[in-house]
C-alpha positions in Angstrom: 3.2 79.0 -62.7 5.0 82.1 -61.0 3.7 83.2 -57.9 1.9 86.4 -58.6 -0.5 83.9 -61.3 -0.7 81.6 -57.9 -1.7 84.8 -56.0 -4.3 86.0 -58.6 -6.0 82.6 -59.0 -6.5 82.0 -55.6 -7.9 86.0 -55.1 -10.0 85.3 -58.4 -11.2 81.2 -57.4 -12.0 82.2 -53.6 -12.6 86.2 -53.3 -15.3 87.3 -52.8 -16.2 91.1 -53.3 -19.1 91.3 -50.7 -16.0 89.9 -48.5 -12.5 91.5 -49.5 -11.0 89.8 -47.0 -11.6 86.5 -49.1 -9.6 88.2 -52.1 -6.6 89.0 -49.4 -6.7 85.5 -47.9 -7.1 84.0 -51.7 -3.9 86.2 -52.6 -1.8 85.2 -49.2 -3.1 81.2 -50.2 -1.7 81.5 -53.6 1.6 83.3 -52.0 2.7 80.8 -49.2 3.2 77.5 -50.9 6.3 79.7 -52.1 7.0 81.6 -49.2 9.9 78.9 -48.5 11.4 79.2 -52.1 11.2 83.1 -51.9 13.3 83.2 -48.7 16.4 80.7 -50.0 16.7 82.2 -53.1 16.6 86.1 -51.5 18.4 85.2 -48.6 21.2 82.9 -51.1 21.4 85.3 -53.6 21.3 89.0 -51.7 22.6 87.7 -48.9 25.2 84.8 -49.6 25.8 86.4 -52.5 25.7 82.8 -54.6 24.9 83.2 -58.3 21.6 82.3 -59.0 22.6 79.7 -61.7 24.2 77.9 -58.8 20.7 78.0 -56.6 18.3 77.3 -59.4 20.9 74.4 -61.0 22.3 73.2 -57.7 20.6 74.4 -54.1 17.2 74.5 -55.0 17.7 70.8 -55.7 19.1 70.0 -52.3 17.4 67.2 -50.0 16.8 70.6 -47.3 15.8 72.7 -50.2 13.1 69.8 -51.2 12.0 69.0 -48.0 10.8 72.5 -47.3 9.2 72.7 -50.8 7.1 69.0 -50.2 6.1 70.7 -46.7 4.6 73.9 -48.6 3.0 72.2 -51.2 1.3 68.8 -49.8 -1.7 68.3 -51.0 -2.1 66.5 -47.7 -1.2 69.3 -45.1 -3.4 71.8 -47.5 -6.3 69.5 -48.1 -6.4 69.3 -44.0 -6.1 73.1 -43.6 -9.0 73.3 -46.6 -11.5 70.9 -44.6 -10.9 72.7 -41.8 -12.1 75.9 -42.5 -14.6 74.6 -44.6 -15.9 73.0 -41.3 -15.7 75.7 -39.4 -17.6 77.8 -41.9 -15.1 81.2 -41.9 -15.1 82.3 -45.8 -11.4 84.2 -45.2 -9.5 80.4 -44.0 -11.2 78.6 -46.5 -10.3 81.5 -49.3 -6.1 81.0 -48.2 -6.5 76.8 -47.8 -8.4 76.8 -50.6 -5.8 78.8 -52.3 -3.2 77.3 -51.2 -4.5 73.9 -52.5 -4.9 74.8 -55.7 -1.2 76.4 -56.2 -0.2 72.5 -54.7 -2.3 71.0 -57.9 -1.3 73.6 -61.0 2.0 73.0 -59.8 1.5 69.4 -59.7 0.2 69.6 -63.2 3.0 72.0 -63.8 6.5 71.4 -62.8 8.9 68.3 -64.5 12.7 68.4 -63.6 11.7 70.8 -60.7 8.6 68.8 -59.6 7.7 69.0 -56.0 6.4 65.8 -53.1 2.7 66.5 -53.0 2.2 64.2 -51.4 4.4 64.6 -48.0 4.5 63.0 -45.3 3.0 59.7 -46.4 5.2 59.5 -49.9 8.2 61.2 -51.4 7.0 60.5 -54.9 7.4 63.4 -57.0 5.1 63.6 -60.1 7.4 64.8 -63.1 4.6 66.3 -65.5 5.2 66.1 -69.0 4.1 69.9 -69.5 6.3 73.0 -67.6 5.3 76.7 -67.2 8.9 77.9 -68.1 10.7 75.1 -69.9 10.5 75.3 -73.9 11.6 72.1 -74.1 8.0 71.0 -72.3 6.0 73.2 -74.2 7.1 76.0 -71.7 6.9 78.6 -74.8 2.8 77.5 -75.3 2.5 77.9 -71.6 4.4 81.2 -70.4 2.0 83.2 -72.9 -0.8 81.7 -71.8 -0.1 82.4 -68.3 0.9 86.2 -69.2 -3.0 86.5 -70.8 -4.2 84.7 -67.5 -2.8 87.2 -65.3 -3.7 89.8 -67.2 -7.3 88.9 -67.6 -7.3 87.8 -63.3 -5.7 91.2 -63.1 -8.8 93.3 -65.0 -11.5 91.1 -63.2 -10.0 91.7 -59.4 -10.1 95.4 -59.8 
């Protein structure tokens, strides 16, 4: 799933509209998982001036590359930061954990060749799904529409 779907699923699964500061910490949730990926790609690309074919067919595939990615998206370290603020009863942290889990598990449901360690730092297991939000040839052509309609409904029902 792109990040801006990430973004509006966590705003729509955790906002609340009594409390708009849930619908900003549900939108920053959805955003950080990727915050890693956002900044090596920008920084290769504007910056190093590499081609992106290069970073999405080589770097992003990188041991560093993947080790920041299994950090961003455990389901452990998110699960933790979830509990937490559930504990401690404050609506906004449990919005962005909570958030920030769920990008972890559509990704996890989500990503094959590209597939991310979920479940960091007890396993480097990567689940490959058999389904992919961009790749046609794992029904990424059924999915990317379907995401498009998702963000577009999330988008109506958040304003």
């Amino acid at each position: 799933m792109n990040t801006p779907a990430h973004m509006l699923v966590g705003a729509a699964l955790f906002g609340r509209r009594d409390r708009p500061r849930t619908i900003v910490m549900g939108l920053a949730g959805g955003l950080v998982p990727d915050i890693s990926m956002l900044v090596l790609v920008g920084w290769s690309v504007w910056i190093e001036a590499i081609p992106a074919r290069e970073v999405f067919s080589r770097l992003c595939f990188t041991e560093a590359w993947q080790r920041a990615f299994a950090i961003d998206h455990s389901f452990l370290v998110w699960g933790a930061l979830a509990a937490l603020a559930i504990r401690s009863r404050m609506a906004a942290a449990t919005a962005f954990a909570g958030a920030g889990l769920v990008h972890a598990a559509v990704d996890f449901l989500l990503h094959n060749g590209d597939a991310r360690r979920q479940f960091w730092p007890v396993s480097e297991f990567a689940f490959q799904s058999p389904v992919s939000y961009w790749d046609p040839a794992r029904y990424g052509a059924i999915v990317a529409p379907l995401e498009a309609a998702l963000v577009l409904a999330l988008t109506v029902l958040l304003v």
